[in-house]
Structure formats: C-alpha cells, structure tokens
N, C-alpha and C positions, 0 to 999 in steps of 0.2 A: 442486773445489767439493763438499762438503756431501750425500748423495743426498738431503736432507730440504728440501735450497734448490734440486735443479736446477730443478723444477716448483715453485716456491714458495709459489705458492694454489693447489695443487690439495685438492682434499681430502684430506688424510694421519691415519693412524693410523701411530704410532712406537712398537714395543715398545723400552723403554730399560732395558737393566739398570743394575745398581747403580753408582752414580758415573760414571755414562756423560754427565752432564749433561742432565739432563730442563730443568731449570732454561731452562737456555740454549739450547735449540734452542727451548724457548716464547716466549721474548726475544725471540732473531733471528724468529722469526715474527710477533711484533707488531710487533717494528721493520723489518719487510719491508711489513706492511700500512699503518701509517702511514706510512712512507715512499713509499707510492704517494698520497698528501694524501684517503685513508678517515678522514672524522670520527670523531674517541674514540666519539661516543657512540653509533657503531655498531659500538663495538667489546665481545664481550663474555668475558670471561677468569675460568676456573672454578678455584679447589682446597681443599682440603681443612680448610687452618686458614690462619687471620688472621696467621701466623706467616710461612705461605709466600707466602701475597699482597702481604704487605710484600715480601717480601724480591724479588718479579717487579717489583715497581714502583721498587722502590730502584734493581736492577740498570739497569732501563728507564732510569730519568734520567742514573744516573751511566753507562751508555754514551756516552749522547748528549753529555754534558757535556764528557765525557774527549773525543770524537770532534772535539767541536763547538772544541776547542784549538787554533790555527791552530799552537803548536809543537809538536803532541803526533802528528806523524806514525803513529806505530807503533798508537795508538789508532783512530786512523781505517783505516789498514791493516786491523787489526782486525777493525773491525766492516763492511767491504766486503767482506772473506771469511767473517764472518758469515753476512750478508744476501744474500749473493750480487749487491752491486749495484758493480761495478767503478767506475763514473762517480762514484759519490757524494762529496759535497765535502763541508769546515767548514763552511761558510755552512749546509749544508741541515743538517746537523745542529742547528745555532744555533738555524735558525729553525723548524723540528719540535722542538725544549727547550721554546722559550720558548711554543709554543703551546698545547702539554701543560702547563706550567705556570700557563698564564692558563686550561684548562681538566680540570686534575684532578679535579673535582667529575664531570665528565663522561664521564670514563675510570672502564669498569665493569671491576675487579681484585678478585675479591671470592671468599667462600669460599659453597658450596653451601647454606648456613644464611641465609645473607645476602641471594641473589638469590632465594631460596623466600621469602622475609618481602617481600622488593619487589614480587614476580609477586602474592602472597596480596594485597597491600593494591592493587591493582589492579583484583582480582575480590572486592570483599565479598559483594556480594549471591549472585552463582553459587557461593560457598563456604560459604554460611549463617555467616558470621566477627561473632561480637559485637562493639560497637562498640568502641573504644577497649582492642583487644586488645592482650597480650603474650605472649611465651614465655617456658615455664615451666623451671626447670633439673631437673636431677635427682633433689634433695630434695623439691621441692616435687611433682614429678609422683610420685613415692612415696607423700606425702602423698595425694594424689588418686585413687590409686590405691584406697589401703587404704579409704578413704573409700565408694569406689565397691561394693569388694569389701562394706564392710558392709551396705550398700544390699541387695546382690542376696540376701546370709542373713538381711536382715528382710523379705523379701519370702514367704519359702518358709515354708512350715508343719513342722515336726518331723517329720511323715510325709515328706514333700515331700525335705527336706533326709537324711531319711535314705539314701532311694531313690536321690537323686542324687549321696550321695556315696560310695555303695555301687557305682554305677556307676563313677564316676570311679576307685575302687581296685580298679575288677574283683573286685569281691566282697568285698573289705576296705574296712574304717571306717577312717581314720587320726586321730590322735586330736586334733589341729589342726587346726579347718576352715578357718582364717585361712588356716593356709599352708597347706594342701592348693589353695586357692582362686587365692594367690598364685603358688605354681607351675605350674599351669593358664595365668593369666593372662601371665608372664613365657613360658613356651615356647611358648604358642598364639596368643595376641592378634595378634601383627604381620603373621603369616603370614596369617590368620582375615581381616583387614581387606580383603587385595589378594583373596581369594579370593570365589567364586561360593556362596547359600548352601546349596545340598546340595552340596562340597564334602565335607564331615563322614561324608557315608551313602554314600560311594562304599564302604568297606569292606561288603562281606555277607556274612554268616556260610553256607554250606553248609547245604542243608538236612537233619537229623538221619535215621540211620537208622531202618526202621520199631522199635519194639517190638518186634514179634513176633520180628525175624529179629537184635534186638541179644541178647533171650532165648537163642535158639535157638544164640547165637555163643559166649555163656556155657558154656553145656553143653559145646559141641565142644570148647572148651579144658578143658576139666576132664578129658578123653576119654585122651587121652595120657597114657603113664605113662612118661617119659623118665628116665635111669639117672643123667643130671645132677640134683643138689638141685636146682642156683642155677636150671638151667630149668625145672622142676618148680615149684618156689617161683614163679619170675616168669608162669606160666601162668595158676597157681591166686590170684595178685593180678590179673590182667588178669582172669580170671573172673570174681570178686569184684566188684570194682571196674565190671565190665562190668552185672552180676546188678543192681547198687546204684546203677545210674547215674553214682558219684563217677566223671567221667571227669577233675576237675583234680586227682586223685590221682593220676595217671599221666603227666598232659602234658609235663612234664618230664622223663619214663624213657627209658632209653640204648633199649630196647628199640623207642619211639617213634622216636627217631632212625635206628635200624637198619633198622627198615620205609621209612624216606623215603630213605634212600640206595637202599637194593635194588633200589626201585621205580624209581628216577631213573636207575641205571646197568645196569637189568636184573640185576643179581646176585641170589644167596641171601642169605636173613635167617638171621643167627644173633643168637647173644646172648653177646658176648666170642669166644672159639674157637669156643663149642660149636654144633653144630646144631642145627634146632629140626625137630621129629618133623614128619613127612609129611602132607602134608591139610590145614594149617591156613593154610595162605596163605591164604583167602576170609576165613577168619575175622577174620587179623589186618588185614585190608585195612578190613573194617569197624569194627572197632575205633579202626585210624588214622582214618578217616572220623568215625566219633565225637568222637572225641576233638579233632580239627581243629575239628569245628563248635562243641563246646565253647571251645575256644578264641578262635577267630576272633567267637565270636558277644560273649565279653568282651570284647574287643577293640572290636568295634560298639558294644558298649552302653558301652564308656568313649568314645568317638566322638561319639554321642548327646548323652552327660551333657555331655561338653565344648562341640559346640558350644549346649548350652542356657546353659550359662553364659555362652558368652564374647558369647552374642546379649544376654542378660539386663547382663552387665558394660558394653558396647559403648553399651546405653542408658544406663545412669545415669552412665558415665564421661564423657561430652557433655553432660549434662546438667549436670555440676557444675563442666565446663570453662566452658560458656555462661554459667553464672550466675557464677561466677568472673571469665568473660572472660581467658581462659587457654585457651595450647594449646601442644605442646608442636612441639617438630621434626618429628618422624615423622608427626604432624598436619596437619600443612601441607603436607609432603611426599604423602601421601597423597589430598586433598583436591585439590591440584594434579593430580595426573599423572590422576586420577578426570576432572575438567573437562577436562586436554590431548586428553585422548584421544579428542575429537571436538569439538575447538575449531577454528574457523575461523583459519586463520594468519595474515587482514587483521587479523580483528578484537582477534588475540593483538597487533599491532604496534601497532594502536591506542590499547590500552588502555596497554601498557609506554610509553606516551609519545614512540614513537619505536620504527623498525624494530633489529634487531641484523642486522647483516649477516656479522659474523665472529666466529666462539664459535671459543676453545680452553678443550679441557678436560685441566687436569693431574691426575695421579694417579688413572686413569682407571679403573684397574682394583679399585679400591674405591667404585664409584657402585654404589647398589642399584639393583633393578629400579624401585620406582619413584621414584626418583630419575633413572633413565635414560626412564622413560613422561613423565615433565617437559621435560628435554631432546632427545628425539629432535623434539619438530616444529621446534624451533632449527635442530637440527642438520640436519632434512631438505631444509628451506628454503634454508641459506644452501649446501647440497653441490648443491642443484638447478641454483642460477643459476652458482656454478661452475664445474660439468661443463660448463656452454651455453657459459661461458666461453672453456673450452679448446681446446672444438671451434671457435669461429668467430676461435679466436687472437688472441686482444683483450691487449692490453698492459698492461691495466688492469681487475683484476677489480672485479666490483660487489661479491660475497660470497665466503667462504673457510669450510672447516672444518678444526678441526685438533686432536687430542688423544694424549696421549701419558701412556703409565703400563707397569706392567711383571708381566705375571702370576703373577712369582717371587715379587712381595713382598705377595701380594694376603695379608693377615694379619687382614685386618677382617670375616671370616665372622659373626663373634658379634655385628656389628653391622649385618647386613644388606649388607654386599659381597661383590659373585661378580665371580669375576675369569674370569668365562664371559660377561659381557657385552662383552668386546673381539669374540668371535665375533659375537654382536648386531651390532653395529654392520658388521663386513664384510658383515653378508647384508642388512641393514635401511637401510644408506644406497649409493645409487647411486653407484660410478664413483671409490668410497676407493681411495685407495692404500697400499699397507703400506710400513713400513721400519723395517730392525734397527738398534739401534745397541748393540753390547757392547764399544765399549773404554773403559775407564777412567781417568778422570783423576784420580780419589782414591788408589785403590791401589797400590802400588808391586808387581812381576814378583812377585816371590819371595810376596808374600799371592792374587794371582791366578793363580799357578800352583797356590796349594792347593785354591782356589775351584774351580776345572776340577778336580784331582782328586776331590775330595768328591763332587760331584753332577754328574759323567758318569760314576763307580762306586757310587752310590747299590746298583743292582744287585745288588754283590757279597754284602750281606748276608742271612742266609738266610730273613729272613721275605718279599724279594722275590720267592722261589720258594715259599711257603705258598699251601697253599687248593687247591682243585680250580676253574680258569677255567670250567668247564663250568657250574658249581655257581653259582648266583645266589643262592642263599641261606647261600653262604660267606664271611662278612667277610673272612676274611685272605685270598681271590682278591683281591677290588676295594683293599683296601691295597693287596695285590702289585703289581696294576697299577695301582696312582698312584703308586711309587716307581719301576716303573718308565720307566713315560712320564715321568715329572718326571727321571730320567734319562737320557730318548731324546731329549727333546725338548730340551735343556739347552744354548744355545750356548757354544760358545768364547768364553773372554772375554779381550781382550789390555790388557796395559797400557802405557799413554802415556807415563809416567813411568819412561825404562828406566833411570839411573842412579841410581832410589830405593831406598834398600835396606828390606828385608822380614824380619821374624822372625816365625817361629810354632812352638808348643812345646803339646803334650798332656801331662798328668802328671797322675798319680794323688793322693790326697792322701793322710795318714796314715790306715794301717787301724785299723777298729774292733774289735774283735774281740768278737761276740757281741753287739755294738751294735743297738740299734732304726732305726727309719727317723730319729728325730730324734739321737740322736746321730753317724749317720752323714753328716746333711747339716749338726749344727752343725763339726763334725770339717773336712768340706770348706769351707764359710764362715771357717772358722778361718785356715786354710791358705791363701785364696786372700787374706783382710784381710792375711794376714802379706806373699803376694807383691807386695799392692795398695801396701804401705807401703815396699817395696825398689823397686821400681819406679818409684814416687812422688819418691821419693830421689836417685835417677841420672836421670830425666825433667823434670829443670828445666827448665820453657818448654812441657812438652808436655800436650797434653789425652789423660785416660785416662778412658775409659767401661766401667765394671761394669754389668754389662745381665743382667739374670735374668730368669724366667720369671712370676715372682711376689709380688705387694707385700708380704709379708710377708718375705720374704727382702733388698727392696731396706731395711727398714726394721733388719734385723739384722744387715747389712753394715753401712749408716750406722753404727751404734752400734759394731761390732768396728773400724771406722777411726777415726771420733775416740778410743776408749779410746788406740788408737794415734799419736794423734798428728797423722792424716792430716788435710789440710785439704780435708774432702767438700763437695758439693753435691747435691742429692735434684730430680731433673726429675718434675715432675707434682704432687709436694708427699704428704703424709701428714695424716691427720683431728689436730686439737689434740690430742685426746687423747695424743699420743707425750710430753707435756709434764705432770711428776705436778701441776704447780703449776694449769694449765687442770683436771683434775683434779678440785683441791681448788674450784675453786667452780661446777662441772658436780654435786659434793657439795652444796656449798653450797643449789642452787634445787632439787635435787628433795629437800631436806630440809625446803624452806618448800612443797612440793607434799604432800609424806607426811611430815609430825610426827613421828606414829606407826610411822614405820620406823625402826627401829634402827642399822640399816644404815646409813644416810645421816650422825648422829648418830654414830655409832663410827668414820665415817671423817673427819668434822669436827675432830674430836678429834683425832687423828692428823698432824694439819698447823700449819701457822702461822696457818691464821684462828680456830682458837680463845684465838689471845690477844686476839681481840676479845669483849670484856664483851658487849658489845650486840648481839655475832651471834644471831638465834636465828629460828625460821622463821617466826613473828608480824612481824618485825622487814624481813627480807626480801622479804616476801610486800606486805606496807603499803608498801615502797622502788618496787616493783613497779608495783603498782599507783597512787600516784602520779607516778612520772619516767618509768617505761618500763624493759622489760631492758636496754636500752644504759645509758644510766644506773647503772642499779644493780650490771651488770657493771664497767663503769669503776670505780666506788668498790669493788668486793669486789677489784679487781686492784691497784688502788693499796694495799691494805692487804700486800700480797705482794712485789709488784714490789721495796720496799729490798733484802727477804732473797733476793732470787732468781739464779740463774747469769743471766748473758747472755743465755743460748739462751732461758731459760725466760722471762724478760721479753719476748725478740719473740714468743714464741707469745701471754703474754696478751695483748701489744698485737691481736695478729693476730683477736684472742680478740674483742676489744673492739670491733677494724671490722667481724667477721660480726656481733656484734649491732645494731650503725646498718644493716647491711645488713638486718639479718630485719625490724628494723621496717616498715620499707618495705612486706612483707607477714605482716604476723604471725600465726602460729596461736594457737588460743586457748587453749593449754596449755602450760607450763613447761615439760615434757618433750617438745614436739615441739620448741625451741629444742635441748636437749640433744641430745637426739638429730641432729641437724643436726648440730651440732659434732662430733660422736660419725663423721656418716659423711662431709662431706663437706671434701676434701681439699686442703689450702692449706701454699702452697710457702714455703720458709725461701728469704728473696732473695738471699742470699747464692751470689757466684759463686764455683767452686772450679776448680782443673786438675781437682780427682778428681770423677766428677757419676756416682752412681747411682740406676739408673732399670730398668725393665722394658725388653723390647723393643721391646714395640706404641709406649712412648715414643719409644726411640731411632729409631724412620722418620724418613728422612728427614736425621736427624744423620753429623754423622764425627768419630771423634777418630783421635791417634794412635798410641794402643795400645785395644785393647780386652780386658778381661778377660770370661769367661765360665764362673763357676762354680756354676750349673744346670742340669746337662744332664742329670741323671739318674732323671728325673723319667720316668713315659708318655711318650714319643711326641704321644698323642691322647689327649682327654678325653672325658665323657659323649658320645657321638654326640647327646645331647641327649633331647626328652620330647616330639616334634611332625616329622613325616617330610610330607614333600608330594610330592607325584607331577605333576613339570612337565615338560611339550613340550619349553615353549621360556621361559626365562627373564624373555621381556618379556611373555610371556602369563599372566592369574592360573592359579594350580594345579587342576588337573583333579578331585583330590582329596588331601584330608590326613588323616592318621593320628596318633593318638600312637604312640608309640617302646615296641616289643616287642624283649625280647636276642635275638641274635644264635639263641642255640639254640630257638628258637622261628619262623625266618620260615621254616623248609620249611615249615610251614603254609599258608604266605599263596602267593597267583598270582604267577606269574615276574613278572609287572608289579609288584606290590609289592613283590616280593626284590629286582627293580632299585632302585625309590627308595629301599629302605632299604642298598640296598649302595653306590647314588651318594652317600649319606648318610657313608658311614663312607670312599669316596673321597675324597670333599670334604675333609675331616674331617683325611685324613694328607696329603694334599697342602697343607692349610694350614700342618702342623705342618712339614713339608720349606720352607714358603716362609719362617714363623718363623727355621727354623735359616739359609737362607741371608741374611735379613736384620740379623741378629746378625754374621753373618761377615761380610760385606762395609761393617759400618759402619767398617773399621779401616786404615788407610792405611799403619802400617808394622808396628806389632806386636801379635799375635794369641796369647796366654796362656788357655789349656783349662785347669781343674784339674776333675778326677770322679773319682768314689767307686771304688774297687775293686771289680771283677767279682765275684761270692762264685762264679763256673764259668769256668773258664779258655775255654771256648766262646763267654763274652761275647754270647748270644743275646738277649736280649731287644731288648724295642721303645724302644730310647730314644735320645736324639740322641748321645747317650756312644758306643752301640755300634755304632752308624750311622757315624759316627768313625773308629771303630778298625777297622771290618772295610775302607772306603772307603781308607783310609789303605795298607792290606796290611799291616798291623804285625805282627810276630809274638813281641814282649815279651809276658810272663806278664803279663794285666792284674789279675791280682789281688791282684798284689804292690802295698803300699803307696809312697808317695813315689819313683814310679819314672815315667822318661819314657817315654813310649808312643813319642812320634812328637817330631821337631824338623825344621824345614828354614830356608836361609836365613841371613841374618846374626845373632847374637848383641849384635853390637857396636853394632847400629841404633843405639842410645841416645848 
C-alpha cells in the first residue's frame, strides 16, 4: 500500500517531485474521503489554475466510471490500491458516480482565485466590498494604478514633490516622476499591505560624528607622507572629502571596503598591496563611521519617502477601486487573511453556508503568505478533529487535512510564493504527517539518471565555494549556500518506467566571433529552430516543448519555426501586436486621437487601409463615437481581412473580440484601448506537436522531447528594489527596506545583511528550482543547445555552466557545434 494511503485521513503534507504524480495521490484522497459517504459539500479542493481543477475532477469521474464497469476488473483493482480500500465493489463505485453527478454543483474543485471571490461575498460588510463588485484583470488594474499614481503628484506642491523625490533617489531627481512612482509602487506596495506601519523606520542611520573630532581626523591624514602615490593620493581624498563633509564621494571606495573587512576579521588595512602608515587606524574608523551614517541615513530618508507614498498611493488607490467597484486578486486575498486572522471558526462555517471538513491543497508550495493567513483556520480546524480522530481510532473520520506540492518547483517568487511556507505548516498545524514521493512516472531511467546527476553535483561548480560564510554581508556566501543545500537536500529520484528509453544531448551552437550579446543568442535560436525542425521531422506522433526563459525569445523562435516549415503552437499567447495587419488599425485610432501626428499618418499610408478614400481621422473618430470601438474595429478589419495571410486574419478576428470585450468597460480614451491590445496577451488556438512557451508556462506540462535553448542568460535577476526583514513567513515583516548593492551592506547591522542576503538566497534557489523544472518536463528526450564559453574555465553564473561543470565534462566548451555531454539512447525516436 501507498505510505500516503496507510493512515489515509490523517493529516499529510506530501513533498512530490516532478512526475511523481501529485495529481493522483489528490484523487485517491478525495476518493478515499467520499468513499467513507463525507458529503461533497464538505469537501474542499484547492489549486492553482482552472486548468488543473478540471483535470482533478475529470480524473474523479472517470475513475469511478471505469471502476463502477462490472467488466472492467483491472479498473477497479485499480483504484482499491489506490485508495487503499481492499472490500470496495462496482456497485459502490456506481452509486458514489451517480451521486456526485446529481451533485457537482456541490463539490468545491476550485482554484485559489475562485474560493477568495466565494469567502469575500460571504463577508461584505467586515470587508468594506462595494456593492455589486468585480475583479479587475491585469490591464485594467495598470490602468488604476497610473490613475492612482496621478492622484498622489496632484496632491504635493513643487516644494513637496521635489523633496520627496529627492528622497526617493537618495539625493537624485530622476527625470520621470510617473515612473519613478511606478516603480516604488510595483516593488513596495505588496509587501507595504501585509506589513505593520513603522515598518518603513526600522532602518536608522548611526549617529554622525562630532565635528570637532571629524576636523581634527582631517588633519591627521594629511600628517603621513607615505612613499606610495596611490596611498598618498587616497589619504589626501579621504582628507578632503573629510574637511568638506562630501562623504558620498567616497562611499563607494575600495578603501571603504578594506576598513570593513579589517575590522570584521581583525586584520590590517591596506590599500591594494600596500600598507597604510601607522597611527591612523582611529582616524580611519571614524571616517568609516561617517561615512556609514551618511549612507545608511540615505537609505532611511528613501525609507521615509517610500513609505509616504505608498501611504498616500494605498488611499487614493481604494478609493477609485470603491467608486469603480473593482478589486483586484491580491485585494481580496489581503482583505481576507486581515479578517481570518481573528475570526471566529463557528462563525467562518456559518457564513460559507456550510462547514468544510476536508481541504486539500495542491500545488502547495506556491501559496503566499497571505494566502496561507486565509487558509490556515481551514486547515487548523479540520487537522484538529482529526488528530482526535486517530487517537480514539474511529473508522470514520469527521475531518481531514491534506496537501501536496514540491519545493524544487516553487518558481513563482515574483508572485508572491515562498516555498518556505511547507515549513509553516509542519510547525502551525498539529500532529501532520510528512511523506516523500520521488519516483517517476513521466520520465524514463536514462532522463532521471541525468536529473540525479545535475542537482546532487550542483556543488561541483566553483561559485558554490564563493564568498566568505562568516561574511553576511557577502552575496556569493548566501548563493553558495543555496546551491548548495538545494544540492544536500535534493532526493534520489527513480523511475517507473524501466523499459522507457531516454536521450539527452548538451551542444554548443555555432561560434560568433566578435559577436554581441544579440547576435550570439540569435546564432543559438538559429541552431536550436534548425534542431526543432529535424526533430520535428523523425517525431511523428510526438509532443515537443521549446521552453525559454523569456517571451521575447518564445516569440522569435515561433517565427524561426514556421519560416521553417514547422507546425508551432505558442502556450500563454503574445499581445496582437505580433500581427502588422492589427498594426495597421492600432495606426489607424490613435491617428483619429492625434491628426496632427504624422507619425500615425506615414504609417496609414504604408498599408492596405489607405486604399480606402474615406479613411481619415474625422471619419473614424464620428464611427467611434456613434457604433462604439467594437464596431468600428470590425469594419477597419473587414477592409483588410480579403488581402490578409491566414495567421493575420485570426489575429484581427482576435482583434475584434477584445474590443466587444473592452466595451464591457471602457476607458475614456482611444489609446488606453491600444494600449491594451499593445500589452495584453491572447493565444493563437491553434494545436501543434511543436508548442513554445516559457517555463513558468510549461508547470505542470510533459512532452516528449524537450528542447532548451536559453540557458545562457544570469543565473538570477535584480534581487529586486524592496528587502523585508521576517521571523516567520506567516507573520507581517518586522521591517522593510529598499534594496542597496551588494557592495554597500557592510554598512547595515548583521540583521539587515541577513535579509538582504536571504534576499539573494531566495533569489538563486528560485533560479535552481526554474532549471529543474524545465528538466523534468521531458519524458524521453532532452536537447541543451548554449552559446560557447568565451574562458575554457566556463565560470560564470549561469544555468549553461551549472551544466557542464555538474555533468564532469571535459570538452573545450568554447568550441562551436560541438557536444559537451550525451547519455542514453539516440534512437528514442
């Protein structure tokens, strides 16, 4: 049996790697619970997209259906070692179908977005919720955003506004206040929400030294006559500099840095080789001192400025939700977990119109905090009764708790998921039980033996030995040790599938020689459409997934495969614009917006709707205004659509349902339509074998080849513009910072060199969990193509060289079109 069916309602947490079947061990656990005759509609089933909730509910029926077969033995076999319920007959299966079928309204399978809109319309009034609300999507909460943003700059006076954004840049104006505002807003507001509000004023600057004795510290460096220039020079600038107060002329000096190591490990200060003359330790101590408070006090007063904004943004941004009557996900979600957090758990069953007695939650390790401050009194509730359960060995529990996810694929940081809240949960619910599951039933030996090599030698590369661990204000320590705990901690993974055969193959692509960054990645795009299309070729019947890092790469692969021939498909979709024909009448309305732009007018001209006489921006502007943009889109597309390719006539149609869609809620300006079109992103329906997409897409997918030719890119991106300082995950943050480089936090208290170092932890441990979820989408064959090393040492940070050092290869990797690595069968195909 199963270890996840021996105790079958006990309360379980299941870490599941990749292709382990998370799916189905969620399954057999609802078909264990209804199978003991628990009503659906105390049944409550979480995950992540409407995609995967079908596909639990599909599974659910057609179990029971296939079971429910009185000729279909092997089925019902089946699902008795399933569910672990030996006795189980046809009959009971039949009549658990037919029950759930006369009450699927009442079976709650639903994704995270979905039961927050149910629980919110339960609690209006404790939620302050406008009447007859909705949620807003993406474009529109942009719109609301900027909206908001302009609000708080007509609020400030010129004085006001200059102070405050003199703050915000640490002493620099930038010359955008929109987006200066905007990017405040995006890196601070989310975090800002769940937090306490002197959050913001935890950072304090050091208090400055006196005058007298920063005077007097001047002098003493000028005192030395050292036989070195460079030291000489660097004394008589620290003089300087000291005498004139300019201390952020210096914050960034290697010299600065040399004093904070010294001090940190007890050594001598030097400056490069050289020594620095006798007696001036005091002086340079103060100095550093200076200079820190200088810094740190920047630092506070961009702190300050922030949170006055995001206080200032946070009101008008409600405000125009309320009048709107609009709110967005993260809205709700916040608004919730704010009320759970000392809500009464009768009164929570109450209002939901009915108790839940058994929540499972999939995909578990992409829930934010609060999103988990929502769920835990579910969850507390239903692990309570239980545990009481087990203990009095009752054959039939009242409640169950059960969820399962996997902390290797936690890939959704950027959207508020910590794949640290599986810890939460072992210390916050009584009497869980844990359990592994790493074998495979997607992959075949020969791809899971790579799998196990790659990241249980994460290791071997040398930036996992960078940094000084002693050092908390060294990023490459905290990298080091998130590669390699994501190394230590990495199980074995077997697979099930032992007569499946496996290929995998690393290869360089053609060199460039003297190439820039874009010609070396269209070079490898090149090369890997060429492999995409031989592949393609001998894979008849099989699914192949191109998985990149980044949509702009998924969009010029599309293009290099149909040049070739290939028959593609795009998961997630790309804005119309990809279509010149959408294009030309996105031309068209911001030409009846600005007349007088030429611009718009020279591109009219350039297409096929200037063979209409009648076009002109009088013309369209009156179209407008009497039918509506849908309208007036439909007929500028019908003037196109004879002369158009294929491809380019579904985009206008596509063209033509966002705008029935915008009217629905329209803004009051022609270019907030365009621009909509412009960002947001709709899929060509079209099904292909070949389907390229991103990774964060491919969760949750399998084909059976995978290609992946982006790997050459960082490792890790911005650690970002907003650091928080938390305990504990389900608790708000103690305090938040904005985001200072790296050469900069010997300044700050070992307390803040932690959270900015758990910062840049995080950070590469996401990008390790990226790279193994690209790998393991792939069932038999696995094609790497990356760029040539330009140092046969192949050091740097990037998933390429992570690769080849994990691998042990010892091919020149800077050799073009050459194989790094292969293992496996060739002939898979």
């Amino acid at each position: 049996m199963n270890q996840t069916t021996e105790n079958a309602l006990a309360p379980t947490l299941v870490r599941a790697s990749a292709g382990t079947g998370k799916t189905y061990q969620l399954t057999a656990r609802l078909l264990r619970i209804l199978l003991q005759d628990s009503p659906p509609e105390t049944i409550l089933a979480t995950t992540f997209t409407r995609k995967a909730a079908g596909e639990i509910l599909t599974r659910l029926l057609e179990v029971l259906a296939e079971a429910g077969d009185d000729t279909n033995a092997d089925a019902l076999e089946a699902l008795r070692a399933q569910v672990g319920l030996e006795g189980l007959q046809h009959r009971r299966c039949r009549q658990l179908l037919h029950k759930l079928v006369r009450n699927l309204h009442r079976l709650k399978i639903c994704t995270l977005d979905s039961l927050f809109t149910q629980l919110a319309r339960s609690f209006p009034f404790e939620l302050s919720l406008p009447p007859a609300w909705r949620l807003t999507d993406e474009i529109e909460e942009t719109w609301i955003k900027e909206r908001a943003i302009n609000q708080v700059v007509s609020i400030l006076n010129p004085g006001e506004m200059t102070t405050m954004l003199t703050m915000l840049g640490k002493g620099e104006i930038k010359r955008s206040i929109q987006r200066e505002l905007i990017q405040v807003v995006d890196a601070a507001y989310s975090i800002h929400r769940r937090s306490s509000d002197d959050a913001w004023s935890k950072m304090v600057a050091p208090k400055q030294p006196d005058a007298k004795e920063l005077t007097r510290v001047a002098g003493e460096l000028r005192l030395p006559k050292p036989k070195q220039k460079t030291v000489a020079a660097k004394l008589q600038a620290f003089a300087d500099a000291t005498q004139a107060r300019d201390f952020g002329s210096i914050i960034g000096d290697t010299l600065i840095k040399n004093i904070a190591k010294a001090r940190r490990t007890g050594s001598e200060v030097k400056f490069g080789r050289s020594k620095l003359p006798d007696g001036i330790d005091d002086a340079l101590d103060i100095v550093y001192a200076a200079v820190r408070t200088e810094l740190v006090g920047l630092l506070q007063a961009q702190n300050e400025a922030t949170s006055q904004i995001l206080h200032a943004y946070d009101y008008h941004v409600n405000q125009l939700k309320q009048s709107a009557r609009v709110l967005s996900f993260e809205d709700v979600a916040v608004r919730l977990g704010k009320l759970f957090s000392s809500i009464d758990q009768q009164a929570l069953m109450n209002r939901m119109d009915g108790a839940i007695d058994h929540l499972l939650l999939d995909e578990f390790q992409d829930t934010s905090p609060s999103q988990w401050q929502v769920l835990r009194p579910l969850a507390q509730r239903t692990c309570a009764a239980s545990a009481l359960n087990n203990e009095l060995n009752l054959e039939k529990a009242p409640r169950s708790f059960f969820c399962v996810g996997d902390t290797k694929q936690a890939i959704y940081g950027w959207r508020g998921g910590v794949a640290e809240i599986f810890d939460a949960v072992t210390q916050q619910i009584d009497g869980i039980e844990t359990a592994n599951q790493d074998e495979s039933f997607r992959s075949s030996p020969d791809l899971i033996e790579f799998v196990n090599l790659i990241f249980k030698r994460l290791d071997r590369h040398p930036m996992a030995s960078q940094g000084d661990p002693k050092d908390p204000s060294d990023k490459s320590a905290h990298e080091a040790m998130a590669v390699r705990r994501f190394a230590k901690n990495f199980p074995e993974h077997k697979a099930n599938k032992k007569s499946l055969k496996g290929y995998v193959r690393i290869q360089t692509c053609r060199k460039i020689e003297e190439g820039d960054k874009n010609a070396n990645d269209d070079a490898c795009f090149e090369d890997a459409a060429n492999l995409i299309a031989e592949i393609a070729g001998k894979a008849k019947g099989k699914t192949i997934g191109v998985l990149t890092r980044t949509n702009f790469a998924v969009v010029r692969l599309i293009f290099m495969l149909e040049s070739r021939g290939v028959n593609v498909s795009q998961e997630g979709g790309n804005p119309l614009t990809d279509s010149p024909a959408v294009e030309s009448i996105l031309s068209a309305l911001m030409m009846s917006e600005h007349p007088g732009d030429g611009r718009w007018n020279f591109a009219i001209s350039q297409t096929l709707l200037a063979l209409d006489p009648s076009l002109s921006p009088d013309s369209i502007r009156r179209r407008v205004e009497q039918v509506g943009i849908a309208e007036t889109v439909e007929s500028l597309c019908a003037v196109l659509v004879p002369m158009c390719s294929p491809r380019d006539a579904l985009r206008l149609k596509q063209l033509t349902r966002l705008a029935i869609a915008y009217e629905n809620h329209p803004q009051p300006r022609l270019r907030d339509f365009v621009r909509l079109v412009q960002e947001k992103r709709v899929e060509r329906p079209q099904q292909a074998p070949v389907r390229v997409m991103t990774v964060h897409q491919a969760k949750g997918l399998e084909f059976d080849a995978v290609v992946l030719p982006q790997l050459d890119g960082a490792l890790t991106q911005s650690s970002g513009n907003c650091v928080a300082d938390e305990r504990s995950i389900s608790e708000p943050p103690t305090g938040i910072s904005r985001y200072i480089g790296q050469d900069f936090w010997h300044f700050l208290t070992p307390r803040w060199q932690h959270a900015f170092g758990s910062q840049g932890d995080s950070a590469m441990t996401e990008a390790l969990c990226l790279l193994y979820v690209a790998i393991t989408r792939a069932k038999q064959g696995l094609y790497i193509m990356i760029q040539p090393s330009r140092k046969t040492e192949f050091e740097n940070k990037t998933a390429a060289s992570l690769l080849y050092h994990a691998t042990g290869c010892d091919t020149d990797p800077t050799q073009g079109e050459s194989v790094l690595f292969e293992s496996g069968h060739s002939d898979w195909l």
